[in-house]
TIPA-940458 format. One record per residue (C-alpha): residue number from 1; residue in three letters; x, y, z. Coordinates in steps of 0.001 Angstrom, whole numbers, always signed. Layout:
N
NUM, ALA, X, Y, Z
...
//
This chain:
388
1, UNK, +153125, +93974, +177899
2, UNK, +149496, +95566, +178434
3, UNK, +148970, +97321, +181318
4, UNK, +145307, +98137, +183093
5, UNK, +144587, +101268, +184697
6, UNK, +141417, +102263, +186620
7, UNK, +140899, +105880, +186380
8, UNK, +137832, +107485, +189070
9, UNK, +136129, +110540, +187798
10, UNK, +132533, +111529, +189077
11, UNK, +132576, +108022, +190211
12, UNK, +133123, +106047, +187502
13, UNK, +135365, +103611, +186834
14, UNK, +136837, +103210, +183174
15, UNK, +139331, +100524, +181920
16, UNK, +142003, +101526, +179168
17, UNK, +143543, +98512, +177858
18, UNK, +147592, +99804, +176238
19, UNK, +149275, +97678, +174423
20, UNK, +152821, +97710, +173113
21, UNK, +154501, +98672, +169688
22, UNK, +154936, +95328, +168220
23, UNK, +151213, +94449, +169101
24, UNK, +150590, +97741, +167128
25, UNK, +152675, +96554, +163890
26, UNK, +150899, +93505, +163711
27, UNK, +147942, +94592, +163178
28, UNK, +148634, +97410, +160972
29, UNK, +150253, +93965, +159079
30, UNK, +147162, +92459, +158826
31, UNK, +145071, +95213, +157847
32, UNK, +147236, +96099, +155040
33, UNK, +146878, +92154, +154496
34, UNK, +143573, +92093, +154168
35, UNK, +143211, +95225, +152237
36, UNK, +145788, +93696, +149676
37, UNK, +143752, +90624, +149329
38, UNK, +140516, +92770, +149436
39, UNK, +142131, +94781, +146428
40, UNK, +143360, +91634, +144570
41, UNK, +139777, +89976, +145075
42, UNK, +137784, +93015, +143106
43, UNK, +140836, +92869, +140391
44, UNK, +140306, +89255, +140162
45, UNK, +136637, +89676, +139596
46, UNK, +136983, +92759, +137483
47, UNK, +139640, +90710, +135484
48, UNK, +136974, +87411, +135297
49, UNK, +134173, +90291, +133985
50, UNK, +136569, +91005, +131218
51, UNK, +137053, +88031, +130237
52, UNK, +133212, +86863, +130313
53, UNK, +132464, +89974, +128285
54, UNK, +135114, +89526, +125713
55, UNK, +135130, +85376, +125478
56, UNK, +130844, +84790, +125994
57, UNK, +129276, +88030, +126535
58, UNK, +130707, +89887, +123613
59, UNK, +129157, +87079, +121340
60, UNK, +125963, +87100, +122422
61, UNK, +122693, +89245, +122867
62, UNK, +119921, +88259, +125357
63, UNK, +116438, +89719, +125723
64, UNK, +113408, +88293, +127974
65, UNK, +111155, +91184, +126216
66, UNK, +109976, +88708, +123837
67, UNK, +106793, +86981, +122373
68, UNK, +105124, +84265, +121074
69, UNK, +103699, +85144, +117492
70, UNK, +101997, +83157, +114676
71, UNK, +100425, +83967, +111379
72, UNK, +96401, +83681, +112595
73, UNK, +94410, +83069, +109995
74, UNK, +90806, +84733, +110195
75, UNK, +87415, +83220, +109681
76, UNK, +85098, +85212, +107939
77, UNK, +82061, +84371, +105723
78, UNK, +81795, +85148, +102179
79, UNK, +77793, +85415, +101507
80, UNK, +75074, +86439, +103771
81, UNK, +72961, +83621, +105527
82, UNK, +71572, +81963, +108654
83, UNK, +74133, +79611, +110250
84, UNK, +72386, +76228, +110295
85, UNK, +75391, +74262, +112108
86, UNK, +78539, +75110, +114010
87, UNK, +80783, +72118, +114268
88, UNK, +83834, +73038, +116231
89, UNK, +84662, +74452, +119789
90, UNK, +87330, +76534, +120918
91, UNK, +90722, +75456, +121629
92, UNK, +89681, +72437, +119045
93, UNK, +92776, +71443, +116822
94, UNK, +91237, +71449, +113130
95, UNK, +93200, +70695, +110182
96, UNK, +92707, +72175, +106641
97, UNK, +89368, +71646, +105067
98, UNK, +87758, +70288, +107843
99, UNK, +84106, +71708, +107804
100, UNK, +83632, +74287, +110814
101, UNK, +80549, +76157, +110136
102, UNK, +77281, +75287, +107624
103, UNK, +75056, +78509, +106612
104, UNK, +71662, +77534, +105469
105, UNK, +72144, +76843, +101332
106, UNK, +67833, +77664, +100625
107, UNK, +68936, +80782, +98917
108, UNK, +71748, +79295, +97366
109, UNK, +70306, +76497, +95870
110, UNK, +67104, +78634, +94467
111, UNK, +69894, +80978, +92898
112, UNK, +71397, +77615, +91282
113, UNK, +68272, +76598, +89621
114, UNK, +67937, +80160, +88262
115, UNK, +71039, +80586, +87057
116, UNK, +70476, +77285, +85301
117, UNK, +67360, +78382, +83474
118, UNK, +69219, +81856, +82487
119, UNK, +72014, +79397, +80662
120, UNK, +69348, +77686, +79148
121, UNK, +67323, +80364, +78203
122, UNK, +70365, +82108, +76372
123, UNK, +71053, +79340, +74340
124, UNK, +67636, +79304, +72658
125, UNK, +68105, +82488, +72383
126, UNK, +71614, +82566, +70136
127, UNK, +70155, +79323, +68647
128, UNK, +66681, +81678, +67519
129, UNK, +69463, +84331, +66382
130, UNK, +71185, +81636, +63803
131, UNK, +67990, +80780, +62623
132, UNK, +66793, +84215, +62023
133, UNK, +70296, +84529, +60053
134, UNK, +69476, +82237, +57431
135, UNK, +65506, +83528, +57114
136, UNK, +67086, +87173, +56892
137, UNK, +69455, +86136, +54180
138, UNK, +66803, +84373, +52312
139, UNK, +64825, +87692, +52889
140, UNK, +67137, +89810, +51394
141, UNK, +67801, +87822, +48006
142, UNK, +63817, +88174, +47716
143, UNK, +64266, +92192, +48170
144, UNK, +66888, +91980, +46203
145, UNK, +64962, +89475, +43000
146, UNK, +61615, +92077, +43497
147, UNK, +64235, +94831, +42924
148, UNK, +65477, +93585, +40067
149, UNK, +61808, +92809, +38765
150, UNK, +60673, +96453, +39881
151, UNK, +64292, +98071, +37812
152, UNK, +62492, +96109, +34536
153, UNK, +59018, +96988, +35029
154, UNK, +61030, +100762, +35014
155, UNK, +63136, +100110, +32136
156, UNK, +60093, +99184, +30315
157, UNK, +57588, +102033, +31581
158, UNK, +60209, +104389, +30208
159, UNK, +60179, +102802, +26872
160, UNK, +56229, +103173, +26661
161, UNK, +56442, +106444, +28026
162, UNK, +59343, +107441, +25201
163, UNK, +57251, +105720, +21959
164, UNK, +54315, +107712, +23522
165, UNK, +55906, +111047, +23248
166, UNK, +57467, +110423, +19778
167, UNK, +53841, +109263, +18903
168, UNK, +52322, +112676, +20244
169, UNK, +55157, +114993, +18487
170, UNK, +54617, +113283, +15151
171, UNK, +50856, +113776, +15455
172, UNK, +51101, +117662, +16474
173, UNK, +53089, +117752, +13088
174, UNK, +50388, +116587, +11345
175, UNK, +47689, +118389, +12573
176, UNK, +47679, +121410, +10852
177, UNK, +47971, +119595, +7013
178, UNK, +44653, +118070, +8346
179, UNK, +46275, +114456, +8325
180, UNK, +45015, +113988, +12025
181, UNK, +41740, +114466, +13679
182, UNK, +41319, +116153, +16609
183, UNK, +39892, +112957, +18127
184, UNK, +43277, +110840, +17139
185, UNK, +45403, +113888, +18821
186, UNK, +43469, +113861, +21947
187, UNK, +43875, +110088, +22329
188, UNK, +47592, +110053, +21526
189, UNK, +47748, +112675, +24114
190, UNK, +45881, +110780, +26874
191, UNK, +48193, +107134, +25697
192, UNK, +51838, +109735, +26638
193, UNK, +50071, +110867, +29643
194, UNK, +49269, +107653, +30998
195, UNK, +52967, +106235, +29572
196, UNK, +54306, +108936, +31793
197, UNK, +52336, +107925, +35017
198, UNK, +52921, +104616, +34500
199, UNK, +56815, +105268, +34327
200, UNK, +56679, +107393, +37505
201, UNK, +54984, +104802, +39653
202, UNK, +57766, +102741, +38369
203, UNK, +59750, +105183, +39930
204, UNK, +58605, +105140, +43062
205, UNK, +58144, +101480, +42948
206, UNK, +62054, +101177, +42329
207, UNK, +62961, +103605, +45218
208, UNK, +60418, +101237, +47646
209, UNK, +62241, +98042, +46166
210, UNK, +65605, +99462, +46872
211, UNK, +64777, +100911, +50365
212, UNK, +62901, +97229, +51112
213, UNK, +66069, +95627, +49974
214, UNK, +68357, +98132, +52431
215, UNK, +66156, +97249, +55243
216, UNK, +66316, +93344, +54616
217, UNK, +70355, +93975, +54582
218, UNK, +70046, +95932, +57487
219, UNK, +68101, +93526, +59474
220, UNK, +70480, +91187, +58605
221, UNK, +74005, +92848, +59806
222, UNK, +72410, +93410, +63021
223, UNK, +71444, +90166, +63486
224, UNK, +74470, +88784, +62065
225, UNK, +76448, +91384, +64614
226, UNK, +74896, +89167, +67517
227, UNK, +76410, +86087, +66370
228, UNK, +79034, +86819, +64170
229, UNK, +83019, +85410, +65077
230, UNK, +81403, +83208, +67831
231, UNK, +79404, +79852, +68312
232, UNK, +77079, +78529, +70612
233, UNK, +79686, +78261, +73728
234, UNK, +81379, +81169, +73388
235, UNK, +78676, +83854, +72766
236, UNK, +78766, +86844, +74656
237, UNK, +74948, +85658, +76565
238, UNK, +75803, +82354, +77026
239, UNK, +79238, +83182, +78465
240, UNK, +77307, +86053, +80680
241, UNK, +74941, +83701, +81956
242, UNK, +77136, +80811, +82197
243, UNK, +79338, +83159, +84597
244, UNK, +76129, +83902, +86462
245, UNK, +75748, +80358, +87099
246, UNK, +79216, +79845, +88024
247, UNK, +79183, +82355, +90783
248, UNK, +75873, +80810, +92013
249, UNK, +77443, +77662, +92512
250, UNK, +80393, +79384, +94424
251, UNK, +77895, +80696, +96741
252, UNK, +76871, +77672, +96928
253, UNK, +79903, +75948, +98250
254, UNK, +80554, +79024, +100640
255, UNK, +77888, +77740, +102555
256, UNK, +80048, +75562, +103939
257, UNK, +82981, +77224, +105568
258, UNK, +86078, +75255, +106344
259, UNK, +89598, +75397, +107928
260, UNK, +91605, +77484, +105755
261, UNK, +95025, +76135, +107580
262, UNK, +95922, +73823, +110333
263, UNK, +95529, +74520, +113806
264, UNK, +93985, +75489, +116906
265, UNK, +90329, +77177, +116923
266, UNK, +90360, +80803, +119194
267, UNK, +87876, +83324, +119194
268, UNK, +84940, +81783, +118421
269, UNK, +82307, +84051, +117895
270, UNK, +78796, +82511, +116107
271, UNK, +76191, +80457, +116955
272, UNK, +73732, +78680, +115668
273, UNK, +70550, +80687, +114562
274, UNK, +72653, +83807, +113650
275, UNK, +72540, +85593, +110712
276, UNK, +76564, +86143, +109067
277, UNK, +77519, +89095, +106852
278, UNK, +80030, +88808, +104542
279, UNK, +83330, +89804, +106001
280, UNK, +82070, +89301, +109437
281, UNK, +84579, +87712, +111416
282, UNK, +83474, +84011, +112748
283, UNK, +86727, +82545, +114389
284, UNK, +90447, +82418, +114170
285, UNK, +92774, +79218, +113783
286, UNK, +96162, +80246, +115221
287, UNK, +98723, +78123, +113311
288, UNK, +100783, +76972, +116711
289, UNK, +102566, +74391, +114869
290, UNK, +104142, +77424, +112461
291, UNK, +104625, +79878, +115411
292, UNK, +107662, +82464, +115975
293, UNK, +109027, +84470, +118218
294, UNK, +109581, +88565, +118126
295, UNK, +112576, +89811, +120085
296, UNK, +112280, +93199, +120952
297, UNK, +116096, +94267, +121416
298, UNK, +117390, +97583, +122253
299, UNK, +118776, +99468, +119489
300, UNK, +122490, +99058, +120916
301, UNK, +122997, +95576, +121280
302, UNK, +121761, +95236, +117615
303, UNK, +125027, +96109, +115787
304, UNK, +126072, +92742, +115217
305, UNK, +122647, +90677, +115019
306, UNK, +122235, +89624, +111218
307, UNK, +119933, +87150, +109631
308, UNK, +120777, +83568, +109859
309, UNK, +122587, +83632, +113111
310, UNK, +121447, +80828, +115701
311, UNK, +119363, +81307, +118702
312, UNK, +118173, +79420, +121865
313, UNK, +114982, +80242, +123817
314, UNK, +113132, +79203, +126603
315, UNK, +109642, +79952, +127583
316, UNK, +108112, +80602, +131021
317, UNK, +105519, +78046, +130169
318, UNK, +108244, +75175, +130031
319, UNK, +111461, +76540, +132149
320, UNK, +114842, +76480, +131329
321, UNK, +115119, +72619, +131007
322, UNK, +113031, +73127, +127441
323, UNK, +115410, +74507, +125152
324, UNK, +114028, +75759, +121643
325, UNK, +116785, +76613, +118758
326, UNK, +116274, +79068, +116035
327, UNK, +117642, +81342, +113862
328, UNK, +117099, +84857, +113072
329, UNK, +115089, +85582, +110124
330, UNK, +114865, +89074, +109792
331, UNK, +114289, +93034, +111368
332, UNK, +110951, +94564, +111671
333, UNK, +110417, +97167, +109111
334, UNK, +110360, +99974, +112178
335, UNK, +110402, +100194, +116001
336, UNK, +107229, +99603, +118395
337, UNK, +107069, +103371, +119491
338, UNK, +106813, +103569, +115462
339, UNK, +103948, +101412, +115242
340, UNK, +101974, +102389, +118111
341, UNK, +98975, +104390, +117935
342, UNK, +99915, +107090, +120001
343, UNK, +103421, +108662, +118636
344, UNK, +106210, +109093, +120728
345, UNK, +107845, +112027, +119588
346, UNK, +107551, +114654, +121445
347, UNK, +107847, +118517, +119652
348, UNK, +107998, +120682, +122928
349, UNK, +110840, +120979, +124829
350, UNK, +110349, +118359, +127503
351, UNK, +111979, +115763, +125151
352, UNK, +113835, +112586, +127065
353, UNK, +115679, +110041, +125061
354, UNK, +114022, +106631, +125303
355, UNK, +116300, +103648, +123949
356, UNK, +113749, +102579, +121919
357, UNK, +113590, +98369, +121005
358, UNK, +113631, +96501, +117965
359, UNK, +111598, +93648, +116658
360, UNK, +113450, +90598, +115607
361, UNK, +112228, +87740, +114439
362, UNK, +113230, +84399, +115607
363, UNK, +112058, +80767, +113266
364, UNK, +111516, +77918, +115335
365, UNK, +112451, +74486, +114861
366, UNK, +109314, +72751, +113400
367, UNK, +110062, +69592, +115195
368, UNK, +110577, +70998, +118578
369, UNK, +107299, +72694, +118590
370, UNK, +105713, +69750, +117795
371, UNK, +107347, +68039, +121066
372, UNK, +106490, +71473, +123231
373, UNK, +103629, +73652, +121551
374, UNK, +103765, +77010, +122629
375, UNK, +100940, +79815, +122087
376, UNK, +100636, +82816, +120730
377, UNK, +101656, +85484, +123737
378, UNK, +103345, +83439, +125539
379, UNK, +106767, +85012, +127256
380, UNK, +110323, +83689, +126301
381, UNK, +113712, +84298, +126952
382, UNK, +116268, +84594, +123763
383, UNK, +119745, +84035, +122660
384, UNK, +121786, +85063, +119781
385, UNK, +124493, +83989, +119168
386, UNK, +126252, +86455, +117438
387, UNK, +129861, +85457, +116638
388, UNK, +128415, +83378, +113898
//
């Protein structure tokens, strides 16, 4: 039964409402009702958590810190020369060996023609050198016959020279028993000294002859060392400036520069008119149909992410109705605080531990990026699947 009770004080009027015990118990019934179902709601949902982390969430990682990556291949210029023709634009898809850029080939060609005449030049040359082999050879059997002509002349100067001296002894014998003028000795004496001149110019003549015949040899090895073991292709000149001519062709082909890989042209940085260094960089051609993706993970959720496990991803670009599958190929040799140019490690006291993040890459199916190119940069989301 409720009961209503005006009470007046300082003139105003206030209403308190009473109600009776079993009005009371009721609704301490239904509070403790609702608490009950309150407290069985948050266990319920508590319970479904558990089970979502043990049944799904346990067996997989996600990450939306992740990337768009390819293998860009860079466009440089080998030789140094005016760019005569630039054939491509960027964001042009090129495939390998398609002609991009065309230097002016003036120099080139003029390097050809000299390298040409080089080759040419050397060959005479080894050609002169085998020639000159057979006139040296024929050279030295002449030293070597006027040697042998000289050694006689010797042989036969020392003969004269030895019947001259037995001539003057016997004639000094006789002198005193009168059996020889004067006149007779003197002349004997003048025939042994001109025997004895005679044999030392034969002498010298020999050691000429021999020293004629050493320098005939002589010429001969070293010419012979130029040619020896080898023949016309293979001689050390010809091979030089056959190699001379080789790399002057190169540098002749390197005037025209071409796609080293399929893809997409970025970066493009020359122009017609400009002068290229070697080395300089022209252009990139990002390889979108070959691109990955690098998953940065945090350290703890690695522990059970191994190579080979499958993935699905979805980029901002495309939503979540695109649906790329992968498979993890492999760590990064070190984090991206590792890596970066400014170190993180801090040596004074005001250290914080940062949970530092992991690169992982992710292969893409070929044939889905061929449906749905992405590009380098671009943002996905990723999912391991790690109870494989």
């Amino acid at each position: 039964m409720t009961k209503i009770t005006h009470v007046v004080e300082h003139d105003v009027y206030t209403t308190v409402e009473e109600t009776s015990p079993e009005e009371d118990k009721s609704v301490k019934r239904k509070r403790i009702q609702l608490f009950g179902a309150l407290a069985a709601g948050v266990a319920l949902i508590g319970l479904g958590a558990y089970a979502y982390d043990v049944l799904v969430g346990s067996r997989h990682v996600t990450t939306d810190n992740a990337y768009v990556g390819a293998d860009v291949a860079q466009v440089t210029s080998q030789i140094a020369a005016p760019v005569s023709a630039v054939l491509i634009e960027d964001t042009q898809h090129v495939r390998r060996g398609d002609i991009l850029v065309r230097l002016d080939d003036t120099d080139a060609k003029i390097a050809v023609a000299r390298a040409e005449a080089d080759l040419a030049r050397a060959k005479r040359q080894v050609r002169g050198l085998e020639a000159t082999d057979h006139g040296l050879l024929a050279q030295v059997g002449a030293r070597a016959a006027a040697e042998a002509r000289v050694n006689a002349e010797a042989a036969a100067a020392k003969a004269t020279l030895e019947k001259a001296r037995i001539d003057l002894d016997r004639r000094k014998s006789l002198v005193q028993t009168g059996a020889v003028s004067g006149d007779e000795l003197t002349a004997v004496r003048n025939a042994y000294d001109n025997a004895e001149a005679g044999f030392r110019a034969a002498q010298a003549a020999q050691t000429e002859a021999a020293a004629a015949r050493d320098a005939a040899i002589g010429n001969r090895d070293a010419n012979r060392a130029l040619i020896a073991g080898t023949t016309l292709d293979d001689n050390p000149e010809v091979l030089a400036a056959r190699t001379a001519l080789d790399q002057a062709r190169v540098d002749l082909k390197r005037t025209i520069i071409r796609a080293p890989i399929d893809g997409v042209v970025s970066k493009r940085q020359v122009q017609v008119g400009q002068r290229v260094q070697p080395g300089a960089m022209l252009m990139v051609v990002v390889p979108v149909q070959s691109a990955y993706v690098d998953a940065n993970f945090k350290e703890v959720e690695l522990a059970n992410v191994r190579p080979g496990q499958p993935a699905e991803l979805t980029s901002d670009l495309y939503g979540d109705k695109i649906v790329y599958h992968g498979h993890v190929a492999g760590f990064s040799g070190g984090t991206g605080a590792a890596f970066s140019i400014v170190s993180a490690q801090n040596a004074t006291g005001n250290w914080i531990k940062v949970v530092q993040r992991l690169p992982v890459r992710i292969k893409l199916d070929p044939k889905e990026l061929a449906a749905h190119p992405l590009r380098v940069g671009l943002s996905m989301n990723v999912d391991v699947n790690v109870s494989r």
